[in-house]
C-alpha positions in Angstrom: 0.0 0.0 0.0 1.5 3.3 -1.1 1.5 6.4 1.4 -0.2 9.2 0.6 -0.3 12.6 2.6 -3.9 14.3 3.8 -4.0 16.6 0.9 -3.5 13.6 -2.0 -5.9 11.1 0.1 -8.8 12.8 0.5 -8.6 15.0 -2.5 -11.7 13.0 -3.8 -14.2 14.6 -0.9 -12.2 18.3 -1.3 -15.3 19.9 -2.7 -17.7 18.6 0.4 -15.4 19.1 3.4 -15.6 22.0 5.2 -12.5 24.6 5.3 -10.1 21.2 3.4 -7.1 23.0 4.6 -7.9 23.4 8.3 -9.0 19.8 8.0 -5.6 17.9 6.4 -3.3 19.8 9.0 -5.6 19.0 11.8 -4.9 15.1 10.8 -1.1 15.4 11.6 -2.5 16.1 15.4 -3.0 13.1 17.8 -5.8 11.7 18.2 -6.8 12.8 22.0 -8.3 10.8 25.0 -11.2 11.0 26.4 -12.5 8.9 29.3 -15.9 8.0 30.1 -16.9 8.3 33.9 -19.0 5.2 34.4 -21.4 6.3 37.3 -22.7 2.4 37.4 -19.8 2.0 39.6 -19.1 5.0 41.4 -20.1 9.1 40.7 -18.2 10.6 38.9 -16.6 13.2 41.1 -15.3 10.4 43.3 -13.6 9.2 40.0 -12.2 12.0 38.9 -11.1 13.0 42.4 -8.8 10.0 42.2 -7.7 10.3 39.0 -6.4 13.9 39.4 -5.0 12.7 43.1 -2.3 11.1 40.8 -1.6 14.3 38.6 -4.7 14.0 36.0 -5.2 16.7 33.7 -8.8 16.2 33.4 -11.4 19.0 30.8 -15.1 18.0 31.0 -16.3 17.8 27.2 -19.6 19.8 27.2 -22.6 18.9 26.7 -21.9 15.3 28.7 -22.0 14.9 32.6 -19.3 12.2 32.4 -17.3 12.6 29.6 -13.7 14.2 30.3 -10.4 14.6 27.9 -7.5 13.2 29.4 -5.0 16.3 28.5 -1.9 14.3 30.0 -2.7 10.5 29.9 -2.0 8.4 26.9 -2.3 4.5 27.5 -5.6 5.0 29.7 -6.0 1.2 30.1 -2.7 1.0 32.1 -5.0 3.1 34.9 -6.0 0.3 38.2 -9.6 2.9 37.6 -9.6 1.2 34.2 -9.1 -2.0 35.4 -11.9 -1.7 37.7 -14.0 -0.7 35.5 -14.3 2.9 37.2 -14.0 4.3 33.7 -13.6 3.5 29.8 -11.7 5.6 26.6 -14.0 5.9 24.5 -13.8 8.5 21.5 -16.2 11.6 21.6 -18.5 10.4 18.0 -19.3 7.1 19.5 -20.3 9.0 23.0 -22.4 10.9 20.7 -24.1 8.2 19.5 -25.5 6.5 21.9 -26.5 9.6 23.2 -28.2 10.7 20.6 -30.6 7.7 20.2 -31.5 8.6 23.5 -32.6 5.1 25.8 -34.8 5.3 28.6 -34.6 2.6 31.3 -37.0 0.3 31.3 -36.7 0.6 26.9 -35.9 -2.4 24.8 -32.7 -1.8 22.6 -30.7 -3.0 20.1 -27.0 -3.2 19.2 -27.0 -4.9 16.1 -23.3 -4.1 15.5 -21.8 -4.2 18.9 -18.5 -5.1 20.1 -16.2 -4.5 21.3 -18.9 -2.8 23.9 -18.1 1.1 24.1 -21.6 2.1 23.0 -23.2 -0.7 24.9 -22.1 -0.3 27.9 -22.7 3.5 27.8 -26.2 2.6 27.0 -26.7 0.5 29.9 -25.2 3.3 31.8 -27.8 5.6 30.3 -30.1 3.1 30.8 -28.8 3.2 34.8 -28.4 -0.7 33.9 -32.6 -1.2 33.6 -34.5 -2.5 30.9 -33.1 -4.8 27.9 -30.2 -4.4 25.7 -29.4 -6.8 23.1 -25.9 -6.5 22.2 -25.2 -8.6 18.8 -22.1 -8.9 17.1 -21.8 -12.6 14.5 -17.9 -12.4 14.9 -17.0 -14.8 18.0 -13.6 -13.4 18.0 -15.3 -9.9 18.7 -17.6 -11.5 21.2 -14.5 -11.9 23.5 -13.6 -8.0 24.4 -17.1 -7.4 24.4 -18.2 -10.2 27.2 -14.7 -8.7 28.8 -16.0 -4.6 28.7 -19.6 -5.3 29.7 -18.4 -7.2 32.5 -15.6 -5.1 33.8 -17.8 -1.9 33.9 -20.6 -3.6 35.5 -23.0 -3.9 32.7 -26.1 -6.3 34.0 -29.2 -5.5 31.5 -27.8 -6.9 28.8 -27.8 -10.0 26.6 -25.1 -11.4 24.5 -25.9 -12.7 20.9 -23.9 -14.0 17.7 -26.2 -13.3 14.5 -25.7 -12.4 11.5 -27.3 -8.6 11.7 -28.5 -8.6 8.4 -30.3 -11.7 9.5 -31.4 -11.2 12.9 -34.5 -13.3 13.3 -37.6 -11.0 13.6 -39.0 -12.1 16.5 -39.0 -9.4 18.6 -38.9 -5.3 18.1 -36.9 -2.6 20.1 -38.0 0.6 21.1 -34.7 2.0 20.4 -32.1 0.2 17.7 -28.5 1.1 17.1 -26.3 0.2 14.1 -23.0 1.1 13.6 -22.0 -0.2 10.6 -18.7 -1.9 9.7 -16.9 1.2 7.2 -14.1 2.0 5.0 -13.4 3.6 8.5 -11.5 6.9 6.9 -12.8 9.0 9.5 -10.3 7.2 12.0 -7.1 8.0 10.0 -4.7 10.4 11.2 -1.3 10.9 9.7 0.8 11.9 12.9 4.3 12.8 12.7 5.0 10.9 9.7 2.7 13.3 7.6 1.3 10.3 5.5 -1.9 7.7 5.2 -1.6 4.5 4.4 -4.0 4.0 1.0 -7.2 2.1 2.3 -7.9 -1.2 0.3 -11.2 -1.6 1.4 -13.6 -2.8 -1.4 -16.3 0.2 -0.7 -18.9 -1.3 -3.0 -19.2 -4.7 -1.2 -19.4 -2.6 2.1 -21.9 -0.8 1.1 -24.2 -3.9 -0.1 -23.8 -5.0 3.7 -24.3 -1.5 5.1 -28.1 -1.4 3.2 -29.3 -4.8 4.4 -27.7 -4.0 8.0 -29.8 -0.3 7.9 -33.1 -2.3 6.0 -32.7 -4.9 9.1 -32.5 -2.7 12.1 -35.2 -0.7 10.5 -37.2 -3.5 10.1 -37.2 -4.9 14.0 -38.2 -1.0 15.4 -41.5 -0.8 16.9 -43.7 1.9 15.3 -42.6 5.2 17.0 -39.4 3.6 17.8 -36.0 5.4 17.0 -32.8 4.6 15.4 -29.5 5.9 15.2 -27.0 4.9 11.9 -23.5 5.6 12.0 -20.2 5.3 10.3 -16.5 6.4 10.9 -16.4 7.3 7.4 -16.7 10.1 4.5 -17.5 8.3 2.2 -21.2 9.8 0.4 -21.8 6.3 -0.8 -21.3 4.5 2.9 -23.5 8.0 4.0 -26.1 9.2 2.7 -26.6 6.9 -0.4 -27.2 4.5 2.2 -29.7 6.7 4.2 -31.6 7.3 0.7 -31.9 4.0 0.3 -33.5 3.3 3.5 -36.3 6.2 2.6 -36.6 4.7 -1.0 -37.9 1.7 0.6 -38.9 1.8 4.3 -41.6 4.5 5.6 -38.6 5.6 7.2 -38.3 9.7 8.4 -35.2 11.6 9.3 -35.3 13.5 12.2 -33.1 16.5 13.6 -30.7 15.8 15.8 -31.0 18.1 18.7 -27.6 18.5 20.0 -25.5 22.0 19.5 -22.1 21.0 18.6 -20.1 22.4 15.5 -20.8 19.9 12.4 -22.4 20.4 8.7 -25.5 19.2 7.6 -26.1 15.5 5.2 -25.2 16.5 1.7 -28.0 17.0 -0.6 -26.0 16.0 -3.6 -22.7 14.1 -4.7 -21.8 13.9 -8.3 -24.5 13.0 -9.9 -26.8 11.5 -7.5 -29.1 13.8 -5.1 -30.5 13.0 -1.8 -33.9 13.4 -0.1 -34.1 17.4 1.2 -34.5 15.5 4.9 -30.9 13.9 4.5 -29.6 17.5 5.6 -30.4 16.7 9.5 -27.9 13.6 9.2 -24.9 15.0 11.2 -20.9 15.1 9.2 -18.6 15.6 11.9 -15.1 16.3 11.2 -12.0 16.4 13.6 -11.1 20.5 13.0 -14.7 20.7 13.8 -15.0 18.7 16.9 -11.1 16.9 17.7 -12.1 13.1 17.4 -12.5 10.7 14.9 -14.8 11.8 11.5 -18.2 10.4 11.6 -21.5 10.4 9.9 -24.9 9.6 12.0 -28.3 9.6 11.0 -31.6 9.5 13.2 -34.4 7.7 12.0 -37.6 7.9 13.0 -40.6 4.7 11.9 -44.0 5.9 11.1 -47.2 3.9 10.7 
């Protein structure tokens, strides 16, 4: 695989991402931590008091109670509050996520996608560890860290299950479904001091196919009324919001706002030559000079009758 730097690898989305420049030199930064307080174990000033006991640098990332950047900590899981479960890194778009499909306790939700178990558990902990999560993922391998995070941070509302998620049996509906999808996963590249990407080899179409019948599926076992949140850690239009449009092209599907204010552009009406539904523009782009984690894409999705 040849290296590429910022400028030459994304020159393809130059014309849809906001401020390009401010964008490829914000890639050469680190990616930065940020730790999750989980208050099913303990509040969270009694975690954070410990942490900055030992010389924590610690910023709370508004708008979330529980959600800090770790200004001088790099290997987070070398922490004995790690171990115990007291907290978990986890970057800012997948926070956002889960908290923008918004579980009650005492809901019934799906992860159709969901090791290794960051979303999941912060569910549950949304969740305050009532009600039902189903937490699916058909690779036993990933099955492994997942078991290993929902027990370690206390997780007890969920179920364990090993499908195939564009086959998950229909025998039951959620009130709430989640699926982050597996992606070209471009939004996760950085280029650090080297200056360079590594040229992704992922077959896009192929993904693509399995990113529709994963979205048709999760949309499929939501209860009428029910909400759902799709996600990628990509750029890609195709992986995006041609996979949104489909969705709406053949589900009574609806595309609602998302009602968070945090920098990030609106779904793209148009790329080349295909254009999107006009409701597409309340998907959410996020990019790292607009919010410093990894680039994402998330849609909420509402089912009518």
């Amino acid at each position: 695989m040849a290296s590429l730097t910022p400028e030459a690898y994304f020159a393809p989305f130059s014309q849809i991402i906001p401020d390009f420049v401010a964008f490829c030199r914000k890639l050469s930064d680190p990616l930065p931590v940020h730790l999750r307080m989980n208050t099913l174990k303990a509040p969270v000033s009694e975690t954070r008091l410990h942490l900055e006991e030992q010389g924590a640098l610690l910023v709370k990332e508004d708008p979330f109670d529980f959600v800090y950047r770790a200004v001088n900590i790099s290997q987070p899981g070398h922490l004995l509050e790690f171990s115990l479960g007291l907290l978990h890194s986890q970057a800012l778009s997948s926070v956002l996520a889960a908290f923008v499909l918004g579980p009650e306790p005492d809901e019934t939700v799906l992860d159709l996608c969901a090791a290794p178990g960051s979303k999941t558990s912060l569910l549950a902990q949304l969740m305050q560890n009532k009600g039902i999560i189903v937490a699916n993922d058909r690779n036993p391998d990933r099955l492994i860290p997942l078991k290993a995070n929902l027990k370690r941070l206390g997780v007890t509302n969920t179920v364990i299950t090993r499908y195939p998620g564009q086959t998950f049996p229909k025998r039951f509906f959620f009130d709430r479904v989640l699926v982050d999808v597996p992606c070209s996963a471009e939004g996760t590249l950085r280029a650090g001091p080297s200056g360079t990407l590594r040229q992704s080899t992922q077959a896009s179409k192929k993904l693509t196919r399995l990113q529709r019948d994963l979205l048709l599926m999760a949309f499929d076992l939501l209860k009428v009324g029910g909400t759902l949140v799709y996600s990628t850690c990509t750029y890609s239009p195709d992986e995006n919001e041609g996979v949104v449009q489909f969705l709406l092209e053949t589900r009574p599907a609806e595309i609602q706002p998302i009602a968070m204010d945090l920098p990030h552009s609106p779904g793209l009406q148009q790329w080349k030559e295909t254009s999107y539904d006009a409701s597409i523009k309340y998907c959410w782009r996020i990019y790292p000079q607009q919010i410093d984690t990894v680039g994402f894409f998330m849609a909420k999705v509402g089912k009518g009758s």
